[in-house]
C-alpha positions as CSV (number, residue, x, y, z in Angstrom):
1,X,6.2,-13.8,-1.1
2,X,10.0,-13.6,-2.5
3,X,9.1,-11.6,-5.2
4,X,7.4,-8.9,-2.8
5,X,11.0,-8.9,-1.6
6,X,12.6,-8.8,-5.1
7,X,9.9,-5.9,-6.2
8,X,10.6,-3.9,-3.3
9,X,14.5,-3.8,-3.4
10,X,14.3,-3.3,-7.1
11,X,12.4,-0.1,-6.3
12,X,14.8,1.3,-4.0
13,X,17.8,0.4,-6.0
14,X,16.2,2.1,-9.1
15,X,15.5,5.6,-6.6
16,X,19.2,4.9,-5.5
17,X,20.3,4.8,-9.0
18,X,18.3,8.0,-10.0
19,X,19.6,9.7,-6.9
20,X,23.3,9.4,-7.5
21,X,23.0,10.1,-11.3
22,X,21.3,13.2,-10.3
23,X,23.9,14.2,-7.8
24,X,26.6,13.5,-9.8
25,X,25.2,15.6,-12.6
26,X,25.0,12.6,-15.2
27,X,21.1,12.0,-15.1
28,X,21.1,15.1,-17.7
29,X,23.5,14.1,-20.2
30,X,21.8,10.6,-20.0
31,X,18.5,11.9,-20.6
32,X,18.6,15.2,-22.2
33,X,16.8,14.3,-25.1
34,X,14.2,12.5,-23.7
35,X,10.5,14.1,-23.9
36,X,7.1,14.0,-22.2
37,X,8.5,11.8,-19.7
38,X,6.0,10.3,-16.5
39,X,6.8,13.1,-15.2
40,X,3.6,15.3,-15.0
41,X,4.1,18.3,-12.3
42,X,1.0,18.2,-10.1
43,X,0.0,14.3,-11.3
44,X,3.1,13.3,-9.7
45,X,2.2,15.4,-6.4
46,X,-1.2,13.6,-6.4
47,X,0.1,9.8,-7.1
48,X,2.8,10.5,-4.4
49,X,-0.2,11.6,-1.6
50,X,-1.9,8.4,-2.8
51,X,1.1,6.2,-2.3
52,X,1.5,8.1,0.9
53,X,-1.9,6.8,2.4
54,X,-1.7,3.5,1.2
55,X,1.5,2.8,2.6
56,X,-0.2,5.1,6.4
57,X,-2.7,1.8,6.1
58,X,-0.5,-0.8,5.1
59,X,1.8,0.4,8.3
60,X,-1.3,0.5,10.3
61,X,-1.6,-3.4,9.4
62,X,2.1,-4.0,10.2
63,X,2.0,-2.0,13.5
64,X,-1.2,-3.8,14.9
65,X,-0.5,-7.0,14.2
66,X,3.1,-7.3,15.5
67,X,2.5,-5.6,18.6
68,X,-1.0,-8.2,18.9
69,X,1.4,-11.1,18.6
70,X,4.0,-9.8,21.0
71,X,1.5,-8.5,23.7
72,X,-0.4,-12.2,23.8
73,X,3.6,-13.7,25.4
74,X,3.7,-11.0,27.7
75,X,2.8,-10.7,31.4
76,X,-0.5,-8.3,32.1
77,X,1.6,-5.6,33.3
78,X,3.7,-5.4,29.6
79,X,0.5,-6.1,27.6
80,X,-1.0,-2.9,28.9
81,X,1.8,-1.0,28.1
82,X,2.0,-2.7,24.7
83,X,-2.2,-2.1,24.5
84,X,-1.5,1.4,24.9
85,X,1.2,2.0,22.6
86,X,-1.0,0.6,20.3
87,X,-4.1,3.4,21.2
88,X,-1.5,6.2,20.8
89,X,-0.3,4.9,17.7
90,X,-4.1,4.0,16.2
91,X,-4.7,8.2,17.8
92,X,-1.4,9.7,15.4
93,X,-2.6,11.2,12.0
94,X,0.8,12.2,11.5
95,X,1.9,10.0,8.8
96,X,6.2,10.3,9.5
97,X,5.2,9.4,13.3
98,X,3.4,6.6,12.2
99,X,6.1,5.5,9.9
100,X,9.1,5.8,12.7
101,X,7.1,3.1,15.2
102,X,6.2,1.1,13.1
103,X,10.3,0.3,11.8
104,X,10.9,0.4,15.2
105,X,8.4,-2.0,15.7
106,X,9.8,-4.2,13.1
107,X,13.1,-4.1,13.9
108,X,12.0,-4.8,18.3
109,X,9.1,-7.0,17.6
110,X,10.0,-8.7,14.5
111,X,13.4,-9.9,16.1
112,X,11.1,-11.3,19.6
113,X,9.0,-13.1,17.0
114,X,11.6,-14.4,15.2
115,X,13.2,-15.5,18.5
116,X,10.2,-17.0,19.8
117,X,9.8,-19.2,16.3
118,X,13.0,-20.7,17.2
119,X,12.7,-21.3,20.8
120,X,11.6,-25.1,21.6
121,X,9.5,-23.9,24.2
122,X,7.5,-22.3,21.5
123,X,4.3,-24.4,20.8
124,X,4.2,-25.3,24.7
125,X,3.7,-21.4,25.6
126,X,1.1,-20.9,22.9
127,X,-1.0,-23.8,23.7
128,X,-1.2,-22.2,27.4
129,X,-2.5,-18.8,26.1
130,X,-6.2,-18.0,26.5
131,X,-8.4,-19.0,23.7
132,X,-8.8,-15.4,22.8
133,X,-5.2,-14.9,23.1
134,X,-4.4,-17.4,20.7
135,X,-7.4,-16.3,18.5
136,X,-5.5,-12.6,18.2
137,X,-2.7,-14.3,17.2
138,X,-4.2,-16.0,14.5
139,X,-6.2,-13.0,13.0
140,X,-3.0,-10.7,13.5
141,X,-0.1,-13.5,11.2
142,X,-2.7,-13.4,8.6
143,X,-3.3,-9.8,8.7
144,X,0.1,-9.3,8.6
145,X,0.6,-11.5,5.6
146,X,-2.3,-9.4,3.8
147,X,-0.2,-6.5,4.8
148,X,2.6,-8.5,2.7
149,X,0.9,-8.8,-0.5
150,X,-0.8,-5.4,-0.3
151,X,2.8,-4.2,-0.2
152,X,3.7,-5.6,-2.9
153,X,1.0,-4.3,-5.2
154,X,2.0,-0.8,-4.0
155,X,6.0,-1.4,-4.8
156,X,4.7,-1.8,-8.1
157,X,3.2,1.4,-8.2
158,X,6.2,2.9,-5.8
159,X,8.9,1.6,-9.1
160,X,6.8,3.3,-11.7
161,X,7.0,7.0,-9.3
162,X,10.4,6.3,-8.6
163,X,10.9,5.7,-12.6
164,X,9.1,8.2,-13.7
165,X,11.3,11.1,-12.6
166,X,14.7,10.0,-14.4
167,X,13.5,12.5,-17.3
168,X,13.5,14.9,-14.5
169,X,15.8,15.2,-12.0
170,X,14.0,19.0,-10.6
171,X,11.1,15.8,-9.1
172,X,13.4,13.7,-7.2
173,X,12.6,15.4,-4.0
174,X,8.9,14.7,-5.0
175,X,9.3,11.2,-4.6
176,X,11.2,11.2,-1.1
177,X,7.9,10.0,0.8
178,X,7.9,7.0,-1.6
179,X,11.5,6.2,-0.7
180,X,11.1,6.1,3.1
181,X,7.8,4.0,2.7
182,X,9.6,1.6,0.4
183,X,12.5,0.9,3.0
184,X,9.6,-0.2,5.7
185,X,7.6,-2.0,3.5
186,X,10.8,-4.2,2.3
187,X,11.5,-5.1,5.9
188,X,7.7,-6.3,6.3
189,X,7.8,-8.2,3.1
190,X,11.1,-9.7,4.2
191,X,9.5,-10.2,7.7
192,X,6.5,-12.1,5.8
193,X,9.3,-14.4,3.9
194,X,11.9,-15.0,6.9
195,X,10.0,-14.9,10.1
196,X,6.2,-15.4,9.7
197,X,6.7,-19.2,7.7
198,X,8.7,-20.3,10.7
199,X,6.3,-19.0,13.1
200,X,3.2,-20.5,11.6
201,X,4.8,-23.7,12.4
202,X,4.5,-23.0,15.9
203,X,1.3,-22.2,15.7
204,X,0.3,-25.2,13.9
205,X,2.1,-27.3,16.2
206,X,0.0,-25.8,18.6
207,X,-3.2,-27.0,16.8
208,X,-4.0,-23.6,15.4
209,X,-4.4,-22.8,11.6
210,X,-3.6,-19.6,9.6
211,X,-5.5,-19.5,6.4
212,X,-3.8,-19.2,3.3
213,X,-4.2,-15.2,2.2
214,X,-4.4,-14.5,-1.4
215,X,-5.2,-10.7,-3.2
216,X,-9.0,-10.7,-2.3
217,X,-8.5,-12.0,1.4
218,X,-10.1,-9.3,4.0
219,X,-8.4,-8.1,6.9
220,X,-9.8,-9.4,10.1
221,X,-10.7,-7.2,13.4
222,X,-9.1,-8.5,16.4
223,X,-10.9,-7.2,19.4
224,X,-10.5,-4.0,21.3
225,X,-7.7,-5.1,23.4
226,X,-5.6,-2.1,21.6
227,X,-8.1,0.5,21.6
């Protein structure tokens, strides 16, 4: 799972790299002579909408399953707030919208989960959950981790995009979406490396088992809770 991490930084750092050269005006005199770069007008347009709506459903994955986990700790009252921030999010089509809850939902959930890994009450509150509680839990970690890997076979397309414009600076701005979706899906690969190991522990201590996820693992449905 590190080198989801590595992957994804490495394809910000080349879009900051690009950026600044650009700005600067030293992308040109760089790559002046260079020819028939990736670069391909409306091909570039249609990989960039592609990206887009890969990343829409990877975020989808992210959203659901950290909101899952946090709602399963919380009282009633909060889990049917939570429940219907997750029907107005599933209800959005706008893919930006989308995109802002779900960082926010990484950065607010991600840091209770990573709280509640460490807390030595931990195992003790997830044996008391319902079985179906503790069975949403389950499916959502290794959603989440599918998430993770799916991530990182998009980075790799997200690094050749992000590449593929140094012969032209004029395409930077097409590549902008692929930017902002590369900053979230870093912080879900790093929440996949830093947070999920330590919380699979728990959940093992609590006699539950996450399965190992691997490229042809299948996302799971968890039950309407959210809907």
């Amino acid at each position: 799972m590190k080198k989801i991490v590595s992957t994804l930084l490495a394809s910000l750092l080349a879009f900051a790299t690009i950026s600044a050269m650009a700005q600067f005006g030293g992308l040109g005199g760089l790559l002046g002579a260079a020819k028939g770069g990736a670069d391909s007008g409306g091909d570039i347009d249609s990989q960039v909408r592609g990206f887009v709506q890969q990343s829409n459903d990877i975020n989808g994955l992210i959203y659901v399953s950290l909101k899952t986990i946090t709602a399963a700790y919380e009282s009633d009252e909060e889990a049917a707030k939570i429940a219907a921030e997750v029907k107005a999010f599933n209800a959005s089509t706008d893919p930006k919208e989308r995109a802002a809850k779900v960082a926010e939902a990484q950065k607010t959930d991600g840091a209770k989960l990573a709280e509640l890994a460490k807390s030595a009450d931990a195992q003790d509150k997830t044996k008391s959950l319902t079985k179906e509680k503790q069975q949403r839990i389950v499916i959502s970690v290794s959603n989440f981790l599918v998430a993770g890997l799916k991530a990182m076979t998009l980075a790799k397309s997200g690094q050749s995009l992000v590449q593929s414009v140094a012969a032209n600076p004029m395409s930077i701005g097409k590549v902008l979406p692929v930017k902002d979706a590369l900053r979230i899906l870093a912080s879900a690969a790093s929440t996949s490396v830093d947070v999920i190991p330590g919380f699979i522990k728990v959940l093992q201590g609590a006699n539950l088992t996450v399965s190992k996820v691997d490229a042809n693992t299948k996302t799971q449905e968890v039950d309407d809770w959210g809907k």
